[in-house]
C-alpha positions in Angstrom: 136.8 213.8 65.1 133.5 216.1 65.5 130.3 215.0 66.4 127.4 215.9 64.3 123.9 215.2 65.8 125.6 213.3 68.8 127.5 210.5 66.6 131.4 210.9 65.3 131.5 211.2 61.9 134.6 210.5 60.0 135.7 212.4 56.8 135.6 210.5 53.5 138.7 209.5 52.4 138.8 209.6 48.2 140.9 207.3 46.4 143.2 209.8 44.0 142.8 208.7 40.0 146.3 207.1 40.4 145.2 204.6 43.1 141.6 203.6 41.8 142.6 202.9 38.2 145.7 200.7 39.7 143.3 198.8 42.3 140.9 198.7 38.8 143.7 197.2 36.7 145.0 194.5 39.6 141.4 193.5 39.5 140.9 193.1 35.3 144.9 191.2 35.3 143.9 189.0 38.7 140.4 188.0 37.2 142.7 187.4 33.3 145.1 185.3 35.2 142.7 183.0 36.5 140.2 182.6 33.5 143.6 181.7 32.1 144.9 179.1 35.1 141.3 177.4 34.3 141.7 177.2 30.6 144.7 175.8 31.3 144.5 172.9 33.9 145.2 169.1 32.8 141.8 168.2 31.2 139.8 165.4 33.7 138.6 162.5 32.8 135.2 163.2 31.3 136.9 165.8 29.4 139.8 163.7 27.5 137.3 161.6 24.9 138.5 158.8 22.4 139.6 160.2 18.9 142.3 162.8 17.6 144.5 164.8 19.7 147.7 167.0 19.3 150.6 165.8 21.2 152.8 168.7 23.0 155.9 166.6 23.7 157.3 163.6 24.0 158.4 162.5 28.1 159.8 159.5 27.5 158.8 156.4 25.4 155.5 155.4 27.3 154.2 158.6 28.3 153.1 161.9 25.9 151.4 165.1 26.9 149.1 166.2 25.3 148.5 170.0 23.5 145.7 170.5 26.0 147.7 169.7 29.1 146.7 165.8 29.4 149.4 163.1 30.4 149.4 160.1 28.9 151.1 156.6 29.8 150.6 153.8 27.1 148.9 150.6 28.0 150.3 147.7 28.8 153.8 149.1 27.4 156.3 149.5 30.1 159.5 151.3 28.4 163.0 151.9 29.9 163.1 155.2 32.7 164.6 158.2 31.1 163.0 161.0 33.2 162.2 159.4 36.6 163.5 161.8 39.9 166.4 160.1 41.5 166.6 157.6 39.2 169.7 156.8 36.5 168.7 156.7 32.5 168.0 153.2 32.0 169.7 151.7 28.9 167.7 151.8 26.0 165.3 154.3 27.5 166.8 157.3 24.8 166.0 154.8 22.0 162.4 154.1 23.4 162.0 158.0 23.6 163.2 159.1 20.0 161.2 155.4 18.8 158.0 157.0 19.9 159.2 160.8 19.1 159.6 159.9 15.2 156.4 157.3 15.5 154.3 160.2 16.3 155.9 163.1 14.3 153.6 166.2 13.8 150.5 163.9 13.3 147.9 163.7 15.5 147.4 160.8 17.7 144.0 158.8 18.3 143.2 157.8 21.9 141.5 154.7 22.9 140.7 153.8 26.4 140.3 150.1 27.4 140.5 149.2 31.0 141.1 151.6 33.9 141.0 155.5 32.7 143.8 156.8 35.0 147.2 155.5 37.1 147.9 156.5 40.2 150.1 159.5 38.9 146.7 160.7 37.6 148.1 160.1 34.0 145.3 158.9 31.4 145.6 154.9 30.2 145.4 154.9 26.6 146.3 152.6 23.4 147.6 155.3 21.1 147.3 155.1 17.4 149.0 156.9 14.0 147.3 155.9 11.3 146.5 152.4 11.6 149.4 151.6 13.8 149.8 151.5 17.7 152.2 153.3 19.2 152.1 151.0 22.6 152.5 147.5 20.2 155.2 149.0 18.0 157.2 150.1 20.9 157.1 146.6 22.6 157.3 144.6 18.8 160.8 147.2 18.0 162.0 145.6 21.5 162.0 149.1 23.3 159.0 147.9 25.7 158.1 145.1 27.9 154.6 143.8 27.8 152.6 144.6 30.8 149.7 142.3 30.9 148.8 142.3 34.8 146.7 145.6 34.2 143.5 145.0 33.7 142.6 145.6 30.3 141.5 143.3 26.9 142.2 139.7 26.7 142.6 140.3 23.1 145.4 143.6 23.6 147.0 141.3 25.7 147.3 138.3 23.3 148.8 141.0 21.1 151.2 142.3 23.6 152.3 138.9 24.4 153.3 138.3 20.6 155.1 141.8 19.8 157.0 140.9 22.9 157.6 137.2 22.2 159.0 138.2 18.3 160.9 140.6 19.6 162.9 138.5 22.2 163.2 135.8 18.9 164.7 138.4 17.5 167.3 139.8 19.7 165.8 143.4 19.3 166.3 145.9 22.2 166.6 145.2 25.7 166.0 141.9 24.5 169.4 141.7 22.7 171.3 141.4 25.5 173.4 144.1 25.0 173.1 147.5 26.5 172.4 150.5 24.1 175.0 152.3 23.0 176.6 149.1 22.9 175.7 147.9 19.5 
């Protein structure tokens, strides 16, 4: 190292061509990635509004996800597990699953929130309609559901609830025929 006017100077180094436009194009595909990780989160709460939305899949019969990421678990419709970690299908669940895989089809769903907005898997709480049907009283009315009325939601979804459930198990239909699936 020489000294110029008492103090060490040091030589500049110069990044080569080669190296600066690969240190220019980490920065443009790290800054792309994350505008795209943003774009794509779960949409929150105040983000997710009542109305028509696009349904990505099916997970099982009580709970969709949405095209833009959302989960969604049905109100007060408690279906048979089909996807739960460590946990055997359940019969009926597969039936439950496809039920609410032809209900919905390629049409868009409308949300409606009533009650608590969220579970504690962070899943949004929805009634979910086609057309003028809903997806979570069907489900429990075909027998593929049990009514789950200690949530706190309406007195009046509740009543209904109630009644799918009760003319289902009048009926014989589902888990209420006292068969398992497969079985029938």
């Amino acid at each position: 190292m020489s000294k110029r006017h008492g103090r060490p100077y040091r030589r500049k180094v110069a990044l080569s061509s080669p190296l600066r436009l690969l240190l220019i194009l980490l920065l443009i595909v790290l800054g792309a990635w994350r505008y795209w990780d943003e774009q794509n989160q779960p949409g929150t709460f105040d983000e997710l509004t009542e109305g028509p939305h696009r349904v990505e899949r099916v997970v099982d019969g009580d709970t969709l996800k949405l095209a833009n990421k959302a989960r969604i678990r049905l109100i007060g419709a408690d279906t048979p597990e089909t996807v739960k970690p460590n946990h055997p299908v359940e019969p009926w669940g597969p039936e439950a699953t496809d039920f609410t895989n032809r209900f919905i089809g390629d049409e868009p769903v409308r949300l409606e929130f009533d009650g608590d907005r969220k579970d504690r898997f962070d899943r949004h709480l929805a009634l979910v309609w086609v057309g003028d049907r809903m997806l979570n009283e069907e489900l429990i009315r075909a027998g593929l559901a049990r009514a789950r009325t200690e949530f706190p939601y309406s007195q009046s979804k509740k009543r209904l609830f109630r009644q799918a459930e009760d003319e289902a198990k009048a009926a014989g239909r589902g888990i209420w025929s006292g068969s398992p699936a497969g079985s029938r």
